[in-house]
C-alpha positions in Angstrom: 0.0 0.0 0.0 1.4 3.6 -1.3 0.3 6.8 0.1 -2.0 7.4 -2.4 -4.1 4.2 -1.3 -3.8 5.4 2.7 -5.0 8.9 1.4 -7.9 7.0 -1.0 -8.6 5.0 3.0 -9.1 8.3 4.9 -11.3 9.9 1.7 -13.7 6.6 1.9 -13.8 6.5 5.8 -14.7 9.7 5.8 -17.4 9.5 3.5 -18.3 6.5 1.9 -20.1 7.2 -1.1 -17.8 9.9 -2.4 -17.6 10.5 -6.4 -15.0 8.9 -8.3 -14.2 12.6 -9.5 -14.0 14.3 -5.9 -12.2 11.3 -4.8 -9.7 11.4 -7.2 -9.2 15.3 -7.2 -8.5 15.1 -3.2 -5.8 12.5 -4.2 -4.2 13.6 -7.4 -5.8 10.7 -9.6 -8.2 11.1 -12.6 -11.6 9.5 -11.8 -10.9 6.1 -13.6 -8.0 5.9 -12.1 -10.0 6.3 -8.4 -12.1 4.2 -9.1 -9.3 1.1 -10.0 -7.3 2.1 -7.0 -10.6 1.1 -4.9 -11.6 -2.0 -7.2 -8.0 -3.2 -6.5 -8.1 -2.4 -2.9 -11.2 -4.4 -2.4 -10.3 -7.4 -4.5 -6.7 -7.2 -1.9 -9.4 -7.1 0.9 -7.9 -4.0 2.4 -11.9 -3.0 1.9 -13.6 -5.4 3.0 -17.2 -3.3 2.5 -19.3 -0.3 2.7 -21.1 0.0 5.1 -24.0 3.1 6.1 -24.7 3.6 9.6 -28.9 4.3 10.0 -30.7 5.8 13.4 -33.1 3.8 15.4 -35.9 2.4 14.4 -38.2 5.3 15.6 -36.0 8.1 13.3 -36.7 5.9 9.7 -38.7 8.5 7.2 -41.8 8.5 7.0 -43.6 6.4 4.4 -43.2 2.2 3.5 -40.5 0.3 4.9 -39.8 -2.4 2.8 -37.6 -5.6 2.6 -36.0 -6.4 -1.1 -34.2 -9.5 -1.8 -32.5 -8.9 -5.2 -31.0 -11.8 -7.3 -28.1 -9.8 -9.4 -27.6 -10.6 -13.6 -25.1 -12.4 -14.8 -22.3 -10.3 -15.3 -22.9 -7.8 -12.4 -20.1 -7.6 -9.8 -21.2 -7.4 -6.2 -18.5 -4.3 -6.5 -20.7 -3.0 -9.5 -24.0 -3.5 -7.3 -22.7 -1.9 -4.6 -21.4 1.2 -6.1 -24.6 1.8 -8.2 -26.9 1.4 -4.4 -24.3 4.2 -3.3 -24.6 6.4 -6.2 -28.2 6.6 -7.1 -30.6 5.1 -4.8 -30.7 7.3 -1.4 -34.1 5.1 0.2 -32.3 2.4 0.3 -31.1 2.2 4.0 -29.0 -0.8 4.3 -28.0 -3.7 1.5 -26.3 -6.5 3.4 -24.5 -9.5 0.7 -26.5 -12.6 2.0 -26.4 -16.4 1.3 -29.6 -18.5 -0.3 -31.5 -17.9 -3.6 -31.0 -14.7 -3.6 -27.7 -11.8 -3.7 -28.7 -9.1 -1.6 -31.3 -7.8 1.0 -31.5 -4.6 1.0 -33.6 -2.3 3.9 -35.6 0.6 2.3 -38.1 3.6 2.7 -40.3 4.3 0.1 -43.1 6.9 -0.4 -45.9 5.2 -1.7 -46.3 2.2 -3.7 -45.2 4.4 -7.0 -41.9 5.3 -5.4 -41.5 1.2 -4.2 -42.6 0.7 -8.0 -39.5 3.3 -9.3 -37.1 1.6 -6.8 -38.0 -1.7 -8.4 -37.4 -0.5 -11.9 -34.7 1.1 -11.2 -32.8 -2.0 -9.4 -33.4 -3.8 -12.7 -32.2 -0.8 -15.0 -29.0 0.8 -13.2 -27.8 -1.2 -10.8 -27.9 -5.0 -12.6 -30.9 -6.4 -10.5 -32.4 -9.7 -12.9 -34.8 -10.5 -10.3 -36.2 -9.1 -6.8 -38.9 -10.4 -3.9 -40.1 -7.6 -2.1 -41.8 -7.6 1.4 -43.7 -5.0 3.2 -43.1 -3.8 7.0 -46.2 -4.1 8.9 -45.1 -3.2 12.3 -41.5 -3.0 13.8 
């Protein structure tokens, strides 16, 4: 490890889900170049996740809270997964890597059933979703 990946370490433990581009102007890399510094760092394992930290139960945003088990393409990376949950989908609570039929179960708050309906859709489209099981919250 180089003192560009220990700069790249502080950057991401700081915050997480920070651009390629601001990550990369911080350390004096181009984006693409960010971005393989942290592939390689979590193929090494010196990443071993991402991980969000939510508030109790009692401080979730108002609307539905749903469960969604998401079975991933073929050809989708858990890396590629993960980055796109980060990027573009800001409901989504939590997305823990789980074993059984399925890839991931992610933790969510939707509006209404439209917004559960875009988050769906949008799974599929941008972040390389094939098949998902969703499960309302009736009481916590």
């Amino acid at each position: 490890m180089d003192p560009i990946d220990e700069a790249i370490l502080r950057e991401l433990t700081a915050d997480a889900r920070i651009p390629y581009s601001d990550l990369g102007e911080r350390v004096g890399l181009s984006p693409n170049a960010a971005a393989n510094r942290v592939r390689r760092l979590v193929d090494t394992g010196t990443i071993r996740g991402f991980t969000i930290l939510t508030g109790a139960a009692t401080s979730l945003p108002a609307g539905l809270e749903v469960f969604v088990e998401v079975r991933l393409a073929d050809g989708t990376t858990n890396e590629q997964f993960s980055a796109a949950i980060a990027r573009g989908f800001p409901q989504v609570l939590d997305a823990v890597h789980v074993t059984g039929s399925y890839d991931y179960l992610l933790h969510a708050v939707v509006a209404d059933p439209s917004a559960l309906d875009h988050l769906v859709r949008g799974l599929k489209r941008e972040a390389g979703a094939s098949q998902t099981f969703t499960r309302l919250a009736l009481r916590s």
